[in-house]
Residue, then its C-alpha position, 0 to 999 in steps of 0.5 A: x500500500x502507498x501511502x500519500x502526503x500533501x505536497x507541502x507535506x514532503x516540502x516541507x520533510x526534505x530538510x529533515x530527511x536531508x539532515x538525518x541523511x548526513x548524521x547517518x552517513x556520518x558527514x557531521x557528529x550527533x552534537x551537530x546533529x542535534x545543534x542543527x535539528x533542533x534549531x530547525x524545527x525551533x524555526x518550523x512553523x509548519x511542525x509547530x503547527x501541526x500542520x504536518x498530516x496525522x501520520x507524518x506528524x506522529x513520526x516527527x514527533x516520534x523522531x524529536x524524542x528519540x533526540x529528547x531522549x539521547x544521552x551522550x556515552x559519558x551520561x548514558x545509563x543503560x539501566x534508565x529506560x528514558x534514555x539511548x545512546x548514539x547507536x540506539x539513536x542511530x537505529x531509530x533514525x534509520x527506521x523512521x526516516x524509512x518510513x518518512x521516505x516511501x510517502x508519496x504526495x498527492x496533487 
């Protein structure tokens, strides 16, 4: 089954799937990862609003507290369940970012 999103919708995803892209490829660190992440959906209107669709919006949000929830190696505690390390990071942006890429948008 292919999923559609609005056109606006995938616009607006481009910068996001780009910068995870480049974090999972190893192009630039987590800590810059996080910096420039969270700086643009600071800036993203479109996400605050919730102006994403339903299905899209609950990955986003899904993708902002795997970032919420990660703890560099020197503060990481595997035995807290609120919090992951860079490769559980990792792991969780591949999958949903996954999921983000196989949308189609619809005119």
């Amino acid at each position: 089954m292919v999923n559609y999103i609005k056109l606006l919708d995938k616009i607006n995803l481009q910068k996001y799937i780009y910068l995870i892209d480049v974090f999972l490829s190893n192009e630039i660190t987590v800590s810059c990862f996080l910096e420039y992440f969270l700086q643009t959906r600071r800036e993203d209107n479109y996400w605050l609003t919730s102006s994403f669709d339903d299905e899209v919006n609950s990955i986003m949000d899904s993708i902002f507290l795997d970032i919420d929830e990660y703890n560099p190696e020197e503060l990481y505690d595997p035995n807290d369940g609120f919090n992951i390390n860079e490769e559980e990071l990792r792991i969780r942006l591949d999958n949903k970012v996954s999921l983000l890429k196989k949308f189609k948008y619809l005119f």
